[in-house]
N, CA, C, O and CB atoms as a CASP TS submission, in Angstrom:
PFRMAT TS
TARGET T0000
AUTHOR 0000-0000-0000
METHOD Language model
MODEL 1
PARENT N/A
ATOM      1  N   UNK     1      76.121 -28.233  55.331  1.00  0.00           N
ATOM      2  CA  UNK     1      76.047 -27.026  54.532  1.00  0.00           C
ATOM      3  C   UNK     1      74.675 -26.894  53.874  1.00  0.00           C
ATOM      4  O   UNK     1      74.009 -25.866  53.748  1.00  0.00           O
ATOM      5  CB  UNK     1      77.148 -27.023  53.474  1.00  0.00           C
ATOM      6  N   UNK     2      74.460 -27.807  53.584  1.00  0.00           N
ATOM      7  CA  UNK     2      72.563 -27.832  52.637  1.00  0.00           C
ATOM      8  C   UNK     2      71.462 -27.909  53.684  1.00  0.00           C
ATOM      9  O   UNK     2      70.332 -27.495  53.421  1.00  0.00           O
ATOM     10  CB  UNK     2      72.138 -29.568  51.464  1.00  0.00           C
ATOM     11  N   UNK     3      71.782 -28.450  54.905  1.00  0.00           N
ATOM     12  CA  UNK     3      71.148 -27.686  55.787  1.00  0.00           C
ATOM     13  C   UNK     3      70.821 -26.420  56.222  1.00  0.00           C
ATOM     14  O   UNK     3      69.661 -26.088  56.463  1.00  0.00           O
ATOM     15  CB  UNK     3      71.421 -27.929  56.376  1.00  0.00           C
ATOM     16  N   UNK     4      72.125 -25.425  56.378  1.00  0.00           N
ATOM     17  CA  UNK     4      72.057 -23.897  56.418  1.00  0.00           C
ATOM     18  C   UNK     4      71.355 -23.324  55.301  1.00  0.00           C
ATOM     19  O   UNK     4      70.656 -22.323  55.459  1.00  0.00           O
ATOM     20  CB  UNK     4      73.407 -23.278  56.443  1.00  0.00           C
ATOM     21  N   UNK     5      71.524 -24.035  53.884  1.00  0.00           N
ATOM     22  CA  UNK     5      70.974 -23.629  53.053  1.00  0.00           C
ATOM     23  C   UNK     5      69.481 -23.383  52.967  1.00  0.00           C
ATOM     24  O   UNK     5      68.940 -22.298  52.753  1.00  0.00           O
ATOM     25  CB  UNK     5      71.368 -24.227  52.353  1.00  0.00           C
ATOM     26  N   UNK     6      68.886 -24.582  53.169  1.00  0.00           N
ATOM     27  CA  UNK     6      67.796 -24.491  53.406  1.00  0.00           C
ATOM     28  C   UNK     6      67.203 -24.038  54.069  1.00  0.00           C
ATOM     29  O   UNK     6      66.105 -23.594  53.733  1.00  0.00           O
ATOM     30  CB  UNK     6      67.525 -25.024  53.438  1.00  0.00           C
ATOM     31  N   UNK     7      67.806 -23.926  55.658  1.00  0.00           N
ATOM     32  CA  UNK     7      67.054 -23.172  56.878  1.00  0.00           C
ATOM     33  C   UNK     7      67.363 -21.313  55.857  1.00  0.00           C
ATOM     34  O   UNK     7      66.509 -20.429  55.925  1.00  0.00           O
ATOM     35  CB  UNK     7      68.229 -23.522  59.072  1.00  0.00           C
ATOM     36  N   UNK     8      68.141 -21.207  55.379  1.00  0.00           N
ATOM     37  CA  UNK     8      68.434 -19.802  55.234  1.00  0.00           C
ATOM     38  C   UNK     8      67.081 -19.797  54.360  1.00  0.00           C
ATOM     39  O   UNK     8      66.145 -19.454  55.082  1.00  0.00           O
ATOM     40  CB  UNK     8      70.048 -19.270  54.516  1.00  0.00           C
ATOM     41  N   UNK     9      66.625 -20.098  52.882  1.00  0.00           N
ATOM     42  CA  UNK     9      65.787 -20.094  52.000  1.00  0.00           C
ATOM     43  C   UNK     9      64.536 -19.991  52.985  1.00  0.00           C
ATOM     44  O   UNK     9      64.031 -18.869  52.931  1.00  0.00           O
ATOM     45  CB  UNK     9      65.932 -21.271  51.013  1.00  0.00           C
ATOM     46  N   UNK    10      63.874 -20.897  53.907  1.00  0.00           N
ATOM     47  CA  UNK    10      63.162 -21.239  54.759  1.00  0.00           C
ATOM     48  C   UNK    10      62.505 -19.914  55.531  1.00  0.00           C
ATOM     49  O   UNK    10      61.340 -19.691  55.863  1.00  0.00           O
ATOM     50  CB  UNK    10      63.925 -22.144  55.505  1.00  0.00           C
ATOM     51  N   UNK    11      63.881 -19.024  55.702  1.00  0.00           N
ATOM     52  CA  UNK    11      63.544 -18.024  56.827  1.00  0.00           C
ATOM     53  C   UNK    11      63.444 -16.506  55.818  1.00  0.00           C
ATOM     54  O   UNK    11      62.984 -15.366  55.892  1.00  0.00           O
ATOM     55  CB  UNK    11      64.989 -18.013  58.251  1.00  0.00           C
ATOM     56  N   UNK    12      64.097 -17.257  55.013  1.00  0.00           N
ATOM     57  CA  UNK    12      64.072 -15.631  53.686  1.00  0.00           C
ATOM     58  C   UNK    12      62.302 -15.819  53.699  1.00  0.00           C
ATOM     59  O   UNK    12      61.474 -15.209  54.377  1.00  0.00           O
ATOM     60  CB  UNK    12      65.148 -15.974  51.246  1.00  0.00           C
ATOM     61  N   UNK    13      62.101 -16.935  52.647  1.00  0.00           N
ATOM     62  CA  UNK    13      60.726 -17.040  52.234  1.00  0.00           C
ATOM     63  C   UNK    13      59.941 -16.340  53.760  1.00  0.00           C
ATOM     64  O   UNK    13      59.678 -15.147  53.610  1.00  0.00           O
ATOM     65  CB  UNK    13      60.295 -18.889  51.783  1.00  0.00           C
ATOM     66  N   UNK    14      59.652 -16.764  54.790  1.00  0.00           N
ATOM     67  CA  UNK    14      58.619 -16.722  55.603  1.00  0.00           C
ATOM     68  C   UNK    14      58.933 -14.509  55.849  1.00  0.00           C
ATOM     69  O   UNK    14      58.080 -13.622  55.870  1.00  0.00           O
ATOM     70  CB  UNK    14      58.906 -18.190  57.272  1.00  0.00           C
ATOM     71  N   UNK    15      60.146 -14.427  55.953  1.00  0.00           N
ATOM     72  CA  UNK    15      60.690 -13.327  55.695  1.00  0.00           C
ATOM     73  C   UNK    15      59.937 -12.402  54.583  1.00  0.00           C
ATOM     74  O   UNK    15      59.486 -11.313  54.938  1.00  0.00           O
ATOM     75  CB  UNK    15      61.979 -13.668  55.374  1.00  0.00           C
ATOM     76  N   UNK    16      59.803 -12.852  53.203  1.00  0.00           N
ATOM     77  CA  UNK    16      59.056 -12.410  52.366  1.00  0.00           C
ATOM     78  C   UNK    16      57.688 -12.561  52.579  1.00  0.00           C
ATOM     79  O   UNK    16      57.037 -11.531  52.752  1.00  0.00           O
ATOM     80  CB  UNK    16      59.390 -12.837  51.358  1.00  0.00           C
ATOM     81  N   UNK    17      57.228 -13.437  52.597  1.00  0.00           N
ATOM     82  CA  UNK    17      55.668 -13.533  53.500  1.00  0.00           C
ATOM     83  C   UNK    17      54.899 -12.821  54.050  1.00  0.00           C
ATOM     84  O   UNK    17      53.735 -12.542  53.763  1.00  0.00           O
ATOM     85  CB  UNK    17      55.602 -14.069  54.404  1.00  0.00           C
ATOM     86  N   UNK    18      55.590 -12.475  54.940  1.00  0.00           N
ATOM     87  CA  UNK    18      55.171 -11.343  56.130  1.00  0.00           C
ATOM     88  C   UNK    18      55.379 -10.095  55.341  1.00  0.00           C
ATOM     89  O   UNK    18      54.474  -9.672  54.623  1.00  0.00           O
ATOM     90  CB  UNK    18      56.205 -11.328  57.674  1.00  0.00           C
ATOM     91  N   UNK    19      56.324  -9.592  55.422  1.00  0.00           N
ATOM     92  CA  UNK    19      56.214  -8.334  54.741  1.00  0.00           C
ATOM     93  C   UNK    19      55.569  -8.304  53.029  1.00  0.00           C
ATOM     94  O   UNK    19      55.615  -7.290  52.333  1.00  0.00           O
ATOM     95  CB  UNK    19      57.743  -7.782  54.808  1.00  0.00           C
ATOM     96  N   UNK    20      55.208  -9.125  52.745  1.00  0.00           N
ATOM     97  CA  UNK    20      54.572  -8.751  51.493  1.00  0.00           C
ATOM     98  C   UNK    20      53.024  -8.913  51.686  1.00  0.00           C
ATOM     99  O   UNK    20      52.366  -8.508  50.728  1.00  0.00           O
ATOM    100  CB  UNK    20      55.124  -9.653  50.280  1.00  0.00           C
ATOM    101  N   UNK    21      52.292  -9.446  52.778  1.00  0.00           N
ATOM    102  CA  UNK    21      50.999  -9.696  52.891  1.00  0.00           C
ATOM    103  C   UNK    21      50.567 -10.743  52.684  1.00  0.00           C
ATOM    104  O   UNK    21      49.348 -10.908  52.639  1.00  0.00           O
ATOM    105  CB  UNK    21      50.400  -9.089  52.341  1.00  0.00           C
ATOM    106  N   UNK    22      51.455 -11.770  52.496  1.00  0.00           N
ATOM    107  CA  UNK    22      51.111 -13.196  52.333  1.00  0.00           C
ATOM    108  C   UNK    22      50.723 -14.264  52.990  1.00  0.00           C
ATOM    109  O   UNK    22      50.090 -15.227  52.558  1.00  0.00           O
ATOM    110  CB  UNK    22      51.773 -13.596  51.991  1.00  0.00           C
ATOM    111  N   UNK    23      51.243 -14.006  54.371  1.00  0.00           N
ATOM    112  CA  UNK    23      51.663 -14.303  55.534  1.00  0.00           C
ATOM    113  C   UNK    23      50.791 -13.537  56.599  1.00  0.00           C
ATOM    114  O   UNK    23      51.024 -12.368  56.906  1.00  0.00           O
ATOM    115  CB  UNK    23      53.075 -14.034  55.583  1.00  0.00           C
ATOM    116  N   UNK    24      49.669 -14.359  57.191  1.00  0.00           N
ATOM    117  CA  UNK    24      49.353 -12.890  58.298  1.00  0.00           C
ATOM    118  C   UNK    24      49.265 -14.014  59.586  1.00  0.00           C
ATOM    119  O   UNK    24      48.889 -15.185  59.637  1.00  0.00           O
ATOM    120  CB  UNK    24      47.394 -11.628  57.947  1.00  0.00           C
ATOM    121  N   UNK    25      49.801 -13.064  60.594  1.00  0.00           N
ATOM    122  CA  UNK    25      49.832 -13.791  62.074  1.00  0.00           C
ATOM    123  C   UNK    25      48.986 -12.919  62.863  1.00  0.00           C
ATOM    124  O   UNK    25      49.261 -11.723  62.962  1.00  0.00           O
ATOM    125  CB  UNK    25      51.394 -13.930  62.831  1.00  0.00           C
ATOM    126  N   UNK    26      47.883 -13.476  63.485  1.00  0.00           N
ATOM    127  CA  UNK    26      46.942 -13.403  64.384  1.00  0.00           C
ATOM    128  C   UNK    26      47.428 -14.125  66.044  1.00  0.00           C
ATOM    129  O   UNK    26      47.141 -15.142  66.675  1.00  0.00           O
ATOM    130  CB  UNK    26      45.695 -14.134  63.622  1.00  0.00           C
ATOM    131  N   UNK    27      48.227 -13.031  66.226  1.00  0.00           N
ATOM    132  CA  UNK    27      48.727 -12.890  67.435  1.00  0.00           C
ATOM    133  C   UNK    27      47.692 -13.326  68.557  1.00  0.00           C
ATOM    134  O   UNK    27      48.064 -14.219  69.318  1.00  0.00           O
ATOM    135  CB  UNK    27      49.171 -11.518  67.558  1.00  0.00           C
ATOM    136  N   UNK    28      46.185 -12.677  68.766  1.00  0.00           N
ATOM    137  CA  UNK    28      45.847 -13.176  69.790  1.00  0.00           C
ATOM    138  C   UNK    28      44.873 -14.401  69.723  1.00  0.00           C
ATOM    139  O   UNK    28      44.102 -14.555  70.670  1.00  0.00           O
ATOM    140  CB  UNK    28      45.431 -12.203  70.449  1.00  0.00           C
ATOM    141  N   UNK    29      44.840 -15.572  68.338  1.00  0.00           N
ATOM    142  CA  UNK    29      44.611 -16.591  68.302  1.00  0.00           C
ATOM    143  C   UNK    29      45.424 -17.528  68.440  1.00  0.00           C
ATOM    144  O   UNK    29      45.140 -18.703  68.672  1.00  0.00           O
ATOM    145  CB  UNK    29      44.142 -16.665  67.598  1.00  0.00           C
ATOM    146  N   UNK    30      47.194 -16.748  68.216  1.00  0.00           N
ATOM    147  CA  UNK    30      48.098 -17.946  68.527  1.00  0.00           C
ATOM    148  C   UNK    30      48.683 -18.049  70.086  1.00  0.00           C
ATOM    149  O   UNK    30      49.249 -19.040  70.547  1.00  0.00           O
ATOM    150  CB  UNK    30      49.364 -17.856  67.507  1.00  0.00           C
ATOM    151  N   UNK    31      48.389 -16.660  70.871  1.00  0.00           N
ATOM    152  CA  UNK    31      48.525 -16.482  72.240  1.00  0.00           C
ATOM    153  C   UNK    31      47.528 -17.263  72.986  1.00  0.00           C
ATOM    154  O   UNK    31      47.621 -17.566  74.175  1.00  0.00           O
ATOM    155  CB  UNK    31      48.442 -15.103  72.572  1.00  0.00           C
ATOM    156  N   UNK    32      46.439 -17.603  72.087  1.00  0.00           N
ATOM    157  CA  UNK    32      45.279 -18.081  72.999  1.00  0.00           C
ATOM    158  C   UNK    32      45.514 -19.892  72.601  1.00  0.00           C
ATOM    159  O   UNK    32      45.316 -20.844  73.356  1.00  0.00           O
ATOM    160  CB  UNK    32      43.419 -17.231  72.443  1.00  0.00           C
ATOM    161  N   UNK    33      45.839 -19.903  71.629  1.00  0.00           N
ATOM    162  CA  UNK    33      46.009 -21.716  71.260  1.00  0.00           C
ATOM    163  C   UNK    33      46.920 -22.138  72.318  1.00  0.00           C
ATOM    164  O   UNK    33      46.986 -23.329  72.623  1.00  0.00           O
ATOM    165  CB  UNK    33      46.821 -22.218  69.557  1.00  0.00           C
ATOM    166  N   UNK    34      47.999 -20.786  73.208  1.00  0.00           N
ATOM    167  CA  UNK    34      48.971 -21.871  73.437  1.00  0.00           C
ATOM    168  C   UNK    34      48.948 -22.044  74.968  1.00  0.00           C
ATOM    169  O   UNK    34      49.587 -22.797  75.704  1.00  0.00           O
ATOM    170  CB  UNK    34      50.479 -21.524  72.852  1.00  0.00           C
ATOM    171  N   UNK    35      47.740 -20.841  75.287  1.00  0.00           N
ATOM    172  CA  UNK    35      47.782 -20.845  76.414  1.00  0.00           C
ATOM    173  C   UNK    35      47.977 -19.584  77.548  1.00  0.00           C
ATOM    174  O   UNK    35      47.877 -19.526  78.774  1.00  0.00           O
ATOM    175  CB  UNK    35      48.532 -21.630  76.410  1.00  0.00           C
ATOM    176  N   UNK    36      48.255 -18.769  76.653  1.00  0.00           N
ATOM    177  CA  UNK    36      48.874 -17.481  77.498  1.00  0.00           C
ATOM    178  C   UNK    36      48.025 -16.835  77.584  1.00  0.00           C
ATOM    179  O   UNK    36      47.045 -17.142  76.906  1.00  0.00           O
ATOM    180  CB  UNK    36      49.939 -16.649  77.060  1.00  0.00           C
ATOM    181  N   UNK    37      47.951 -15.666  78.412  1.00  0.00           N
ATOM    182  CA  UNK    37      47.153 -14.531  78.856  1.00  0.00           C
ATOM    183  C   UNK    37      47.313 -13.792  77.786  1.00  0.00           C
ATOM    184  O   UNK    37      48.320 -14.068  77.134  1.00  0.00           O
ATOM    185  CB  UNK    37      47.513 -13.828  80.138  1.00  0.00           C
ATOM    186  N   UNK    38      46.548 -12.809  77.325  1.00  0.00           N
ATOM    187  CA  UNK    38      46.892 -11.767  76.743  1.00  0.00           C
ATOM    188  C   UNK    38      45.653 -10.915  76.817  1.00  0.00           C
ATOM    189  O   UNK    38      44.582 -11.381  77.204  1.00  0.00           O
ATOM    190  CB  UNK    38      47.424 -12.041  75.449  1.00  0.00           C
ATOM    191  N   UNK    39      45.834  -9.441  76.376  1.00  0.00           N
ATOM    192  CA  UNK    39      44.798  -8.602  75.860  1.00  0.00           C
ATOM    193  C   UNK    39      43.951  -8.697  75.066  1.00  0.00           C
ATOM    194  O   UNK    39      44.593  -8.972  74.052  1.00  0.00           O
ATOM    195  CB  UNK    39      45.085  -7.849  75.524  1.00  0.00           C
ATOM    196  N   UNK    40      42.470  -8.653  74.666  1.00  0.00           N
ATOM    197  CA  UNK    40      41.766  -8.950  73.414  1.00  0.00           C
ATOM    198  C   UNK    40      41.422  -6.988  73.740  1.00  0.00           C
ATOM    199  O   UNK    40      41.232  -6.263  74.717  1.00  0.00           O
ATOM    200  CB  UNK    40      40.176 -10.566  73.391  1.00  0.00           C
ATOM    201  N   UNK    41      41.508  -6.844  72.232  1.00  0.00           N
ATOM    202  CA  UNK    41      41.326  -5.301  72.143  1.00  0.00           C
ATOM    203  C   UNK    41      39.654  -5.157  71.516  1.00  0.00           C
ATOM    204  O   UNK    41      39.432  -5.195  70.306  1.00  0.00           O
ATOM    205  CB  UNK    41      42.682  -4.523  70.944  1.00  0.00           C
ATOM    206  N   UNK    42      38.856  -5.035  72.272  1.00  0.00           N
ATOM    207  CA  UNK    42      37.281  -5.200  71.772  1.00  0.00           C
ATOM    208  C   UNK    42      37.020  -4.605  70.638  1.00  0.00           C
ATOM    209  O   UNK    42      36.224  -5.221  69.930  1.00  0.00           O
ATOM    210  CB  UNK    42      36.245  -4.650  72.672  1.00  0.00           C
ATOM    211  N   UNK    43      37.444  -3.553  70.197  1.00  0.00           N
ATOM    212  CA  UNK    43      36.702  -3.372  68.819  1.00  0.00           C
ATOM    213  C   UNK    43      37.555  -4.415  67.620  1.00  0.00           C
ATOM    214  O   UNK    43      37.003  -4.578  66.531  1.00  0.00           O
ATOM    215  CB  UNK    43      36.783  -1.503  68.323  1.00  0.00           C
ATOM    216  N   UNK    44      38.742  -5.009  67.862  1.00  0.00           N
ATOM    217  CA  UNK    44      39.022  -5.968  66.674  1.00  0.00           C
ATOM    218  C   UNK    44      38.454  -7.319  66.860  1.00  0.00           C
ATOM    219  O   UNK    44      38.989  -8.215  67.513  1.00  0.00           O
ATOM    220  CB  UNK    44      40.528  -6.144  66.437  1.00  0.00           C
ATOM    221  N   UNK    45      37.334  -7.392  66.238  1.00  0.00           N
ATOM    222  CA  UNK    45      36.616  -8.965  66.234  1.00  0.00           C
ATOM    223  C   UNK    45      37.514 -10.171  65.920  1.00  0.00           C
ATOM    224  O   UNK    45      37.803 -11.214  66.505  1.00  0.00           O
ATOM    225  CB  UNK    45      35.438  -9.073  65.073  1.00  0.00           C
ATOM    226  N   UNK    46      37.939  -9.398  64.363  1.00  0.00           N
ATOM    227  CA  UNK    46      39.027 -10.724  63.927  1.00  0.00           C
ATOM    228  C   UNK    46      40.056 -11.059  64.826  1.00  0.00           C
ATOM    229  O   UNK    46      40.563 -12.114  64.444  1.00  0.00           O
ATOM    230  CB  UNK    46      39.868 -10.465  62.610  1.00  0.00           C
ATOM    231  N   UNK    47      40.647 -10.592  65.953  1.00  0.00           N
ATOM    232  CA  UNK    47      41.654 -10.846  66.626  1.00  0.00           C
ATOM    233  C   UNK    47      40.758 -11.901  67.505  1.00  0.00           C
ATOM    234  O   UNK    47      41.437 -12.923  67.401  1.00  0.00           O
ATOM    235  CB  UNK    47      42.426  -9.552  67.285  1.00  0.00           C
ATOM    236  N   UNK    48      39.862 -12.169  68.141  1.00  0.00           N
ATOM    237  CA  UNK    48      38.940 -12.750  69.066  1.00  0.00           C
ATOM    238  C   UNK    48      39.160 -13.878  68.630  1.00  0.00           C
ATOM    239  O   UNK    48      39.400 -13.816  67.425  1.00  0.00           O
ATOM    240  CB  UNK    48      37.542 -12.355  69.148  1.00  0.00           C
ATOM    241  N   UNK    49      39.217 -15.472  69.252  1.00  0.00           N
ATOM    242  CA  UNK    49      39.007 -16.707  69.304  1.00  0.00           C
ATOM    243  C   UNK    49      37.772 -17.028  69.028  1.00  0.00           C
ATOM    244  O   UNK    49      37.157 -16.018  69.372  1.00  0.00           O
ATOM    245  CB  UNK    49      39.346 -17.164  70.333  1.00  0.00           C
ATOM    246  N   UNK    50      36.885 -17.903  68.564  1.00  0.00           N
ATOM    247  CA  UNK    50      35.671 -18.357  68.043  1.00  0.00           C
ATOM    248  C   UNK    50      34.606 -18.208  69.468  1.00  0.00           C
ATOM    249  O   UNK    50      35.227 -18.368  70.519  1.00  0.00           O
ATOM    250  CB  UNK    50      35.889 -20.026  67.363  1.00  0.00           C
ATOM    251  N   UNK    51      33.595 -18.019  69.580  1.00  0.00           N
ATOM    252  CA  UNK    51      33.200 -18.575  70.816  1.00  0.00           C
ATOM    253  C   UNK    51      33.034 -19.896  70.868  1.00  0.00           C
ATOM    254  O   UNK    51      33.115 -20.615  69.872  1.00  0.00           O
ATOM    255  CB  UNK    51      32.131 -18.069  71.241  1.00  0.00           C
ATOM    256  N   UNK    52      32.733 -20.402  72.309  1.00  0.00           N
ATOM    257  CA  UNK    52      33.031 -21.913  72.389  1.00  0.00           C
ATOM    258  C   UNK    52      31.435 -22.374  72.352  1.00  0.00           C
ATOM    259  O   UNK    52      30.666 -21.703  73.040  1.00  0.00           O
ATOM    260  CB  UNK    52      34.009 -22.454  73.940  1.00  0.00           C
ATOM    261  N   UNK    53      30.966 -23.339  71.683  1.00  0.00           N
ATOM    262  CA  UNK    53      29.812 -23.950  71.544  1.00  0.00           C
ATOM    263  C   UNK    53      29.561 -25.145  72.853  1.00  0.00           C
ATOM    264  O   UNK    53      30.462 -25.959  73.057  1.00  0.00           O
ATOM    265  CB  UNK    53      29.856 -24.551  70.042  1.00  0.00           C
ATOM    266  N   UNK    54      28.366 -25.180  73.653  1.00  0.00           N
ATOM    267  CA  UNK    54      28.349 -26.400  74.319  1.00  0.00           C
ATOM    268  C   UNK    54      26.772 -27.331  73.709  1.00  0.00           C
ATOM    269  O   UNK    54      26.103 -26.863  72.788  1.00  0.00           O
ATOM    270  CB  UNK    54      28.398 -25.973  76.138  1.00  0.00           C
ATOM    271  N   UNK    55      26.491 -28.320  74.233  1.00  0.00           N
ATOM    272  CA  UNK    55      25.486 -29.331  73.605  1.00  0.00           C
ATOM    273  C   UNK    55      23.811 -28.709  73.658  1.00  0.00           C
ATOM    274  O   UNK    55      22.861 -28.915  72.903  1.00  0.00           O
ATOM    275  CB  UNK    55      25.624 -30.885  74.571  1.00  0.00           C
ATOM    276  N   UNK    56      23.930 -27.965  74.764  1.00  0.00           N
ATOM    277  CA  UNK    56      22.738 -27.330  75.073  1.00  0.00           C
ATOM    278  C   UNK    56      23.038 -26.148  74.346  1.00  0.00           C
ATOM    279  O   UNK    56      21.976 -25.570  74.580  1.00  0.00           O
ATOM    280  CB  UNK    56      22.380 -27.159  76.573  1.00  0.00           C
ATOM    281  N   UNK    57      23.608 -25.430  73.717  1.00  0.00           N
ATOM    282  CA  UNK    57      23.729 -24.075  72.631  1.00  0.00           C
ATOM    283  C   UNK    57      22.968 -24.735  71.681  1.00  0.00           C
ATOM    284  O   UNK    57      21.849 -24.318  71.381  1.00  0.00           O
ATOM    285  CB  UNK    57      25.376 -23.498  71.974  1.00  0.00           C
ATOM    286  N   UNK    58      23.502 -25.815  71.128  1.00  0.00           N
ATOM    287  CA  UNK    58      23.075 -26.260  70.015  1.00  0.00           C
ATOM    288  C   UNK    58      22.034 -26.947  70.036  1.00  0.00           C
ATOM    289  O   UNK    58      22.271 -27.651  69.055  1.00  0.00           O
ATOM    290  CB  UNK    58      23.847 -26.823  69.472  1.00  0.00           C
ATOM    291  N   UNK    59      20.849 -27.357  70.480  1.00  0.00           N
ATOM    292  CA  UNK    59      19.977 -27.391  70.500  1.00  0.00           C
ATOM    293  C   UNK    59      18.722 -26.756  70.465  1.00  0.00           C
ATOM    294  O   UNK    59      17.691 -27.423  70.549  1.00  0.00           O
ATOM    295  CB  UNK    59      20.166 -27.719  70.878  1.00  0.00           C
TER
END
């Protein structure tokens, strides 16, 4: 029973989160961490993954 409890509190909170602005999910950094294809929509930068640095960039 204090299990349900908690998962319930757990899913309210993340529940409140999101809809209050607390909480923000960057869909195409977590599509890209995991592996999947997706769309990058060019004019949103912040949605974009970092570019990738190699040894000769940095030099």
């Amino acid at each position: 029973m204090l299990r349900w409890l908690l998962l319930g509190g757990l899913l309210l909170g993340l529940g409140t989160g999101l809809s209050k602005g607390w909480i923000e999910l960057r869909w195409g950094r977590l599509l890209a961490d995991l592996g999947l294809p997706y769309v990058v929509d060019p004019g949103d930068l912040r949605d974009c993954p970092p570019p990738s640095s190699s040894a000769k960039q940095a030099r």
